[in-house]
C-alpha positions as CSV (number, residue, x, y, z in Angstrom):
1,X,19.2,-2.2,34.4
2,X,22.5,-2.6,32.8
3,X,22.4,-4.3,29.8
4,X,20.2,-4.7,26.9
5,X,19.3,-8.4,27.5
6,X,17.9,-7.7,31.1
7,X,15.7,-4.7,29.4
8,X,14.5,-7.3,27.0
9,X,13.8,-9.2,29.5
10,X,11.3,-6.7,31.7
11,X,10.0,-5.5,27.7
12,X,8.8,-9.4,27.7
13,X,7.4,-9.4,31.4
14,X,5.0,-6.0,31.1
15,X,1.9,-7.0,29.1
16,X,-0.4,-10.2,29.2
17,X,-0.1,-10.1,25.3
18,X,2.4,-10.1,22.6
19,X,-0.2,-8.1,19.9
20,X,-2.7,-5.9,21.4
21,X,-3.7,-3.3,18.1
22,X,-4.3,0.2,19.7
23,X,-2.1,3.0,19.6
24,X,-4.1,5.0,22.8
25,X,-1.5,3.5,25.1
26,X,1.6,4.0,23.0
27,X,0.7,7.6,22.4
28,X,0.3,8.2,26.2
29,X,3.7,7.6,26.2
30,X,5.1,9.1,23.5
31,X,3.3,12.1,24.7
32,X,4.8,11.7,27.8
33,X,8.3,11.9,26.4
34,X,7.9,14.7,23.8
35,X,8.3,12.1,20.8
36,X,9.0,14.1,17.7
37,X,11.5,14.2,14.7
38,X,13.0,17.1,13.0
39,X,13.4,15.7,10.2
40,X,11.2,14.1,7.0
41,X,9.9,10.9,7.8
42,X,9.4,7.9,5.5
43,X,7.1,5.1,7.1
44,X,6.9,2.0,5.1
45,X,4.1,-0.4,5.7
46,X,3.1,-3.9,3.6
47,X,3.0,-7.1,3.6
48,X,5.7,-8.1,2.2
49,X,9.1,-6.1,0.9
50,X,9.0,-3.9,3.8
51,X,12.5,-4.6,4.7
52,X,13.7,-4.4,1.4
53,X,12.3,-0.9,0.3
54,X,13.9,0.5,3.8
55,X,17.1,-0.9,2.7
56,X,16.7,0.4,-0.9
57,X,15.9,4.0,0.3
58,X,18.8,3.8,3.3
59,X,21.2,3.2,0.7
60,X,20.1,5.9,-2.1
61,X,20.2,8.4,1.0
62,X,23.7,7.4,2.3
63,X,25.0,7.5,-1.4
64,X,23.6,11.3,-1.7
65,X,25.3,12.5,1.5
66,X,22.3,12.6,4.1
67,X,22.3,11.0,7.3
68,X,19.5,8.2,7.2
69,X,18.0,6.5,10.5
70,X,16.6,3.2,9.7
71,X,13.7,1.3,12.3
72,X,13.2,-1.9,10.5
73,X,11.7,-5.5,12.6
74,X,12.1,-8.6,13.4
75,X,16.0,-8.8,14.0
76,X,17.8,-12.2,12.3
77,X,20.4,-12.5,15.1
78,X,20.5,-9.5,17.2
79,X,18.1,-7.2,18.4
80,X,20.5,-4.0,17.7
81,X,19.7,-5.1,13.7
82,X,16.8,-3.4,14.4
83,X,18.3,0.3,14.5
84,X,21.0,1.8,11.9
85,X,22.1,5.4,12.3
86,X,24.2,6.5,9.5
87,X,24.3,2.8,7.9
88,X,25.8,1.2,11.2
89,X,23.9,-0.6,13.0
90,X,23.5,0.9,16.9
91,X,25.5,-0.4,19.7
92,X,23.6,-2.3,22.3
93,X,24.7,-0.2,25.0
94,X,23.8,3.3,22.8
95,X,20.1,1.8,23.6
96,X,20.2,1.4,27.4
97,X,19.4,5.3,28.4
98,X,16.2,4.9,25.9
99,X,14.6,2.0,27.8
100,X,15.1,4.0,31.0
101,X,13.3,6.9,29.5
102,X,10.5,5.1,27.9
103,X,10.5,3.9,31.8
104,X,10.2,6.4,33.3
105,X,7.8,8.1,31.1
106,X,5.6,4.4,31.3
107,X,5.4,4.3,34.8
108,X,4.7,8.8,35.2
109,X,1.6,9.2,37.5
110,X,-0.7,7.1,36.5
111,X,1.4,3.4,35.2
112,X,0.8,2.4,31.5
113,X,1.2,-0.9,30.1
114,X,3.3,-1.9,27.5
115,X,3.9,-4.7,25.1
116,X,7.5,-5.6,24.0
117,X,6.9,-4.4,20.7
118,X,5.7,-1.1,22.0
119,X,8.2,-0.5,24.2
120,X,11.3,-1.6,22.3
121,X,9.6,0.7,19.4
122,X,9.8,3.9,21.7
123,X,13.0,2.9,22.9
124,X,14.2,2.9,19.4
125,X,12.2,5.8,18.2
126,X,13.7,7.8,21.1
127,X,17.2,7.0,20.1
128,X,17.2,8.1,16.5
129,X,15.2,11.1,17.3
130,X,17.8,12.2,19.6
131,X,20.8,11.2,17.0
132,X,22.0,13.8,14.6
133,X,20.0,12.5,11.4
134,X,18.5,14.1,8.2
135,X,15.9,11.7,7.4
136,X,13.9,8.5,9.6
137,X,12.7,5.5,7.9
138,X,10.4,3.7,10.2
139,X,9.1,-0.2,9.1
140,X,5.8,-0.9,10.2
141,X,5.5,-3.8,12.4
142,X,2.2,-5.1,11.9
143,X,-0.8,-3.5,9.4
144,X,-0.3,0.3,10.0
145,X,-3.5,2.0,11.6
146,X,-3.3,0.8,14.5
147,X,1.1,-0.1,14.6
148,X,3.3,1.7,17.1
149,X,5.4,3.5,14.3
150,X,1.8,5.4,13.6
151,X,2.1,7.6,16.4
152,X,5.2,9.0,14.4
153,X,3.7,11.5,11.7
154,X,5.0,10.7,8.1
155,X,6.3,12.9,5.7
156,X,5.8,10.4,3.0
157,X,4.6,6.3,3.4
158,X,5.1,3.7,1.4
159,X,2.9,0.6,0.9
160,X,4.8,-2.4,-0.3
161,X,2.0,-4.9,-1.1
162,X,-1.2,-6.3,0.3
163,X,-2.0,-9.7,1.3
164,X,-3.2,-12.4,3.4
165,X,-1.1,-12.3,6.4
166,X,-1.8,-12.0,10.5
167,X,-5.2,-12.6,9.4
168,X,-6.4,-12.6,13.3
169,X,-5.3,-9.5,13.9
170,X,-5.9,-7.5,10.1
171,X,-9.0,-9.2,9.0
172,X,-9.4,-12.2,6.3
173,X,-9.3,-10.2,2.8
174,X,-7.5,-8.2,0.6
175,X,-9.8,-5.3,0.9
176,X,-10.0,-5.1,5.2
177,X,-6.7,-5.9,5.5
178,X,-5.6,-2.7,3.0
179,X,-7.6,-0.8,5.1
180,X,-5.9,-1.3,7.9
181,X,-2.5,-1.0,5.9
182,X,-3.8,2.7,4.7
183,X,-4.0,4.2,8.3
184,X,-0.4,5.2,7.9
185,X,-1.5,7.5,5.1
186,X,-2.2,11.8,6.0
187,X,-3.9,14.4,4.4
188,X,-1.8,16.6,1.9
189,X,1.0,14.3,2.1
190,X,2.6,11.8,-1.0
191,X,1.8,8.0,-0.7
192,X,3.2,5.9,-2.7
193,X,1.4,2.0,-3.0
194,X,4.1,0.1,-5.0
195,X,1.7,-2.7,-5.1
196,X,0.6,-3.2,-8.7
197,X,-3.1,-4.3,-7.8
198,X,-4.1,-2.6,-4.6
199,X,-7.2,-3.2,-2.9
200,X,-9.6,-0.3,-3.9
201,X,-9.3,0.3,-0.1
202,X,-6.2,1.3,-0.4
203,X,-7.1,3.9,-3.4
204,X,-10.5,4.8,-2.0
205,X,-9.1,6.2,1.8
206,X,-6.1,8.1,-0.1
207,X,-9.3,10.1,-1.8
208,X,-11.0,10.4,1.7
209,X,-8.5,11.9,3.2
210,X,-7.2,13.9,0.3
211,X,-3.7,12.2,0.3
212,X,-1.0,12.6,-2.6
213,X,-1.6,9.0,-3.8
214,X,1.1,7.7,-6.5
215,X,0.0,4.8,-8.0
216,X,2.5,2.4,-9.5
217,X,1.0,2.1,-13.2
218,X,-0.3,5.5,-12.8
219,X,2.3,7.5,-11.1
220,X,5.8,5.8,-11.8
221,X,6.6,2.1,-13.6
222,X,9.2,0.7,-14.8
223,X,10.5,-1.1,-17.6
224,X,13.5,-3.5,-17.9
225,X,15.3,-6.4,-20.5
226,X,18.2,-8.6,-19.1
227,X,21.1,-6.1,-18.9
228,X,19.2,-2.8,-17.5
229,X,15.9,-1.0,-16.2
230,X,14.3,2.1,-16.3
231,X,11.7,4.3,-14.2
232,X,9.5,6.7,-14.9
233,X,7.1,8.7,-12.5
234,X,5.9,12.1,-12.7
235,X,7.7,14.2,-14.6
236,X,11.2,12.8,-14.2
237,X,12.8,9.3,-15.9
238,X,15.8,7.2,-15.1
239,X,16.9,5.5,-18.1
240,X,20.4,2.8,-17.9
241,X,20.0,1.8,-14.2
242,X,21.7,-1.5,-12.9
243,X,19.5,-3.7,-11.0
244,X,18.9,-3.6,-7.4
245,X,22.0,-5.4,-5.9
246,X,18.9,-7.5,-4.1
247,X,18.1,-10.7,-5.4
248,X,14.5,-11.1,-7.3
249,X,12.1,-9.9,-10.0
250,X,9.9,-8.9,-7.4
251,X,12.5,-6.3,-6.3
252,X,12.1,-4.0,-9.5
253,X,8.5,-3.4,-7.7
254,X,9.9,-2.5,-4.7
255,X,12.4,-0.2,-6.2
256,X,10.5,1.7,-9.0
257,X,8.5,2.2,-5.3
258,X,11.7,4.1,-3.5
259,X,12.2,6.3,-6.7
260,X,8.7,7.4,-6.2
261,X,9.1,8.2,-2.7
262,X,12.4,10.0,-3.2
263,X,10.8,11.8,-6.2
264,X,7.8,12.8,-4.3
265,X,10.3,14.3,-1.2
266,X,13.0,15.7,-4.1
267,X,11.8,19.3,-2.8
268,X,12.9,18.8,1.0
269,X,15.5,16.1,0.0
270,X,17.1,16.0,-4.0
271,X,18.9,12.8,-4.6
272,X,21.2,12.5,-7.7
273,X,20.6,9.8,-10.3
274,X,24.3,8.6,-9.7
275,X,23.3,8.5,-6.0
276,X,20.3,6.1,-7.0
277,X,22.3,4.2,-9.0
278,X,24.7,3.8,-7.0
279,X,23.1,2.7,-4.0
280,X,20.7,0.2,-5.6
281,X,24.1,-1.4,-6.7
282,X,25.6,-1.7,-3.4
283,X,22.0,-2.3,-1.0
284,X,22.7,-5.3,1.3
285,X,19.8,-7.6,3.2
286,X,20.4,-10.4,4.9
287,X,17.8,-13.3,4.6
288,X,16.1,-12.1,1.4
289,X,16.8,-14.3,-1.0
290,X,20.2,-14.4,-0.1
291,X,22.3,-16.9,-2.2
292,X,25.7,-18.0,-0.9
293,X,27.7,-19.6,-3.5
294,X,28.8,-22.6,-2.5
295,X,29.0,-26.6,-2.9
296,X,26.2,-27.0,-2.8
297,X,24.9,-23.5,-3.1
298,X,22.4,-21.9,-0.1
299,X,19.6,-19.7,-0.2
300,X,18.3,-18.1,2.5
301,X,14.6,-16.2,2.5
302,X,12.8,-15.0,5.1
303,X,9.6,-15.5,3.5
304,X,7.0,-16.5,6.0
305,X,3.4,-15.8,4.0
306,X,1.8,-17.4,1.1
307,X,2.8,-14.1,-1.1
308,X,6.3,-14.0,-0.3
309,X,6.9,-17.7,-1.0
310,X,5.2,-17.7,-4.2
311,X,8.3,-15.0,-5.0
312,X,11.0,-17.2,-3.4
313,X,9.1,-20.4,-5.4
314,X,9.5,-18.0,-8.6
315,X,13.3,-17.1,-8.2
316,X,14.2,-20.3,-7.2
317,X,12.7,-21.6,-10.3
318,X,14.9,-19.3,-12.2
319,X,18.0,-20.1,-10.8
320,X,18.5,-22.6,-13.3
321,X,18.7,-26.8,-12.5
322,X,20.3,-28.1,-9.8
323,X,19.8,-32.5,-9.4
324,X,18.6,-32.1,-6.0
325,X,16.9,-29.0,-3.9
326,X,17.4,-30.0,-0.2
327,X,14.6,-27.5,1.7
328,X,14.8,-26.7,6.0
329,X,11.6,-25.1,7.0
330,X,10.2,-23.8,10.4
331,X,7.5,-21.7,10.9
332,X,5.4,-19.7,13.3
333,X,1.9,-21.8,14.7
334,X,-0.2,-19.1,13.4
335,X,0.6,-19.0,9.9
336,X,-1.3,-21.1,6.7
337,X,1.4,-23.2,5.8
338,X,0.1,-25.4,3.8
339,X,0.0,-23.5,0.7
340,X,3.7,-22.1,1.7
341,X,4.5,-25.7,1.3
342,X,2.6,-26.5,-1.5
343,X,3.9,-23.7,-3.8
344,X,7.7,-25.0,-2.9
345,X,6.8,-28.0,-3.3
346,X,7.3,-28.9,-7.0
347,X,11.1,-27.5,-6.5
348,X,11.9,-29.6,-3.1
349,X,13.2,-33.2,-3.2
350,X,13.9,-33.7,0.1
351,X,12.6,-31.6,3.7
352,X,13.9,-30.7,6.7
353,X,11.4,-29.7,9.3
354,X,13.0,-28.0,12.6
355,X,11.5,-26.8,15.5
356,X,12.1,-22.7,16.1
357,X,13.5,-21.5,19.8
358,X,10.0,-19.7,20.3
359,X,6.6,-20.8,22.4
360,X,4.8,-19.1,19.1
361,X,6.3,-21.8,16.5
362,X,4.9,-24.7,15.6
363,X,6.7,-28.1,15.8
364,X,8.4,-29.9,13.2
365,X,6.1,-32.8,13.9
366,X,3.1,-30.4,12.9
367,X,4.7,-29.1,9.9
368,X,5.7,-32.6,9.0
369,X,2.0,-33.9,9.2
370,X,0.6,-30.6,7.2
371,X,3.2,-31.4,4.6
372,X,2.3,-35.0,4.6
373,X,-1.5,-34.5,4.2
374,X,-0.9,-32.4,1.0
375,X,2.1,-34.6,-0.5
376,X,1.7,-36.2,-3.9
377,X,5.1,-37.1,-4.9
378,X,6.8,-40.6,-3.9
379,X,10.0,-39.4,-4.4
380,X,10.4,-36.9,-2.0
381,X,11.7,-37.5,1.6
382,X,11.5,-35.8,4.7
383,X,12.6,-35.7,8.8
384,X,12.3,-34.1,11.6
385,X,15.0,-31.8,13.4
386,X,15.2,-30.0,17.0
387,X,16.7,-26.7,15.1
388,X,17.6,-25.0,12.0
389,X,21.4,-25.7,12.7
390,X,20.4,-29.6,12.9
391,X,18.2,-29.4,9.9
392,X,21.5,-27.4,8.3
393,X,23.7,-30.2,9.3
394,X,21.7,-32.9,8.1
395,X,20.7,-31.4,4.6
396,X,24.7,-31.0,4.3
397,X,25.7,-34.6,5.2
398,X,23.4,-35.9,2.4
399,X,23.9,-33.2,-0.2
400,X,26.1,-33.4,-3.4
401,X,27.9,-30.5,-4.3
402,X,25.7,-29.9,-7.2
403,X,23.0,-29.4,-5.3
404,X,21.4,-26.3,-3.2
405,X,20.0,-26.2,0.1
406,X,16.9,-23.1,0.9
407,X,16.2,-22.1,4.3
408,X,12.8,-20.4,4.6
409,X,10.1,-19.9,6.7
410,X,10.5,-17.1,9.5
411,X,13.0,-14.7,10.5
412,X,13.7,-17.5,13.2
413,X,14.7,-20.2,10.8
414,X,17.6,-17.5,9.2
415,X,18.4,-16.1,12.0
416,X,18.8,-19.4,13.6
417,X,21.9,-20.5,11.3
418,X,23.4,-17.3,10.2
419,X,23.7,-16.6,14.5
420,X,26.6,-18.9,13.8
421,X,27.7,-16.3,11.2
422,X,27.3,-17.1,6.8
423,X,28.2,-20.9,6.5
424,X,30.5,-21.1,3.4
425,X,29.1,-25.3,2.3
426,X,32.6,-26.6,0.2
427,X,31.3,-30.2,0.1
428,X,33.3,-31.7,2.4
429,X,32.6,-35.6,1.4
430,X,34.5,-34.8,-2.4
431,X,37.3,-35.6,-0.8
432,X,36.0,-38.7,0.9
């Protein structure tokens, strides 16, 4: 095959499902292809601020010299996102050998089945391992135990938060689903759970398997007023630090998190406090409460769960007053939207509901009747749109330039306007 699309493609055909939680046939594989790193490895699982913690610890890393490799999922636009090597994100082409060599490995003797996920993971996992990098930071797809990155042995891993997410496939509470979120953890090696309540889970397999467990509150904090922020862990304190270039109070979580990590691995890789500060001043991440200035202004969040949105509804809130908060929304059919919608739901005045490009979404005319069941306000509006370009166009046409427009939902909703690159709003009907 000679392109990445047409790999994609066969990725998509192999396996009856999309999730099937088991790592037996993924290790087969890996097996088959001598899988391994040279290198420490940082494996980062969670709910939610996955993304952001691998970006955090990419750019401390870069800013001290090393060589990062990043394996971070969903993509927003294109699937190349997925993989950075050095802080530049991997040409398409640079992937192609690595899906012919999970191939062949797949489909040695006896034929082993795949999903996309799976396959795309050891495609990826192949490519950095083979590139010329001092440290791998590998996102977790889906809970941890039982996740394709598992197969990868850690050197340290991070857990972001715990929640109530992919229920179906993690279990229905706090505590099962930590569980399953604590499989990435090993014997002897530092764990860091940035989450300030974990489930005692979380706390109690760390002490079964006689992990390095740092517990934020325990282990490292931080404290902060409106200019500046400091951490302190064991034995070491950063005092004056800017904050995180990332939008968010929920950020400071997720990086007093990456200071423990990179204090816990200082022996195998030292990173300077100007390093650190430097790169939380310059991290970049797409579609996390990403604010483009504008008239009218537009946020953009990838928040897809009942957690993350109650962190979008809380930094929206502190934004400040704009007259009217025009709000496009799509989602996936398996997620709980109504309380997504009912903790924005105070801040919107007027929805746009849009149909996603995927079988797995649910339709505007769904989320439109779940919103509608839960509704109390008269003076809110809302329609129904075959995109999140259309639901952009609309919630432009009717918006004054003092207003601001959020986009949230699911990777898809993003991805689905910025794939026509940042749209800079100047409020085209002042002129009118």
């Amino acid at each position: 095959m000679n392109s990445l699309a047409n790999w994609l493609a066969h990725c998509e055909r192999l396996h009856p499902k999309n999730i099937d939680m088991g790592l037996a046939r993924v290790r087969t594989v890996a097996e088959r292809m001598a899988l391994k790193f040279d290198c420490p490895v940082i494996t980062v699982a969670g709910t939610n601020g996955k993304g952001s913690t691998c970006a955090m610890l990419e750019a401390c890393l870069l800013e001290a010299g090393y060589r990062p490799g990043v394996y971070t999922s969903p993509h927003l636009v294109h699937f190349q996102e997925r993989c950075r090597v050095h802080g530049d994100t991997v040409q398409p082409d640079d992937l192609l050998p690595h899906f012919a060599r999970v191939e062949a490995a797949r489909t040695l003797d006896s034929e082993v089945s795949l999903t996309y996920f799976e396959f795309t993971t050891l495609a990826i996992l192949s490519l950095m391992a083979s590139s010329p990098i001092d440290v791998a930071i590998l996102e977790v797809g889906l809970g941890g135990r039982l996740d394709a990155v598992n197969v990868i042995e850690p050197s340290c891993s991070i857990i972001t938060s715990v929640d109530l997410d992919h229920m179906d496939f993690l279990g229905h509470d706090r505590e099962t689903i930590g569980r399953e979120k604590a499989g990435i953890m090993r014997t002897g090696r530092p764990v860091i759970v940035s989450d300030p309540v974990p489930p005692q889970s979380v706390i109690d397999h760390a002490t079964e398997i006689d992990a390095d467990l740092w517990l934020f509150g325990r282990d490292f904090n931080f404290t902060g007023d409106k200019q500046q922020w400091g951490w302190a862990g064991r034995g070491r304190r950063y005092s004056g630090l800017a904050y995180p270039a990332l939008r968010g109070a929920n950020q400071l979580v997720n990086a007093s998190g990456v200071l423990a990590a990179l204090e816990a691995l200082r022996s195998e890789m030292p990173v300077t406090a100007q390093a650190i500060r430097n790169g939380l001043g310059m991290v970049e991440l797409p579609g996390r409460f990403q604010i483009v200035p504008g008239q009218p202004a537009l946020v953009f969040d990838v928040a897809h769960n009942a957690h993350a949105v109650a962190a979008l509804a809380e930094n929206l809130d502190a934004m400040g007053f704009y007259p009217t908060t025009h709000v496009v929304f799509g989602a996936m059919a398996d997620k709980d939207v109504a309380p997504m919608l009912a903790r924005v739901g105070p801040l919107a005045d007027r929805w746009y509901f849009c149909d996603l490009p995927t079988e797995r979404a649910a339709k505007a005319t769904e989320l439109q009747d779940v919103w509608q069941k839960g509704n109390t306000r008269q003076d809110v509006q809302a329609s129904i749109h075959s995109d999140p370009q259309a639901a952009l166009d609309a919630a432009v046409a009717a918006a004054d330039p003092a207003d601001r427009i959020v986009v949230f939902g699911s990777f898809f909703t993003v991805g689905g306007i910025l794939a026509n690159g940042i749209p800079r709003l100047d409020a085209p009907h002042l002129s009118s």
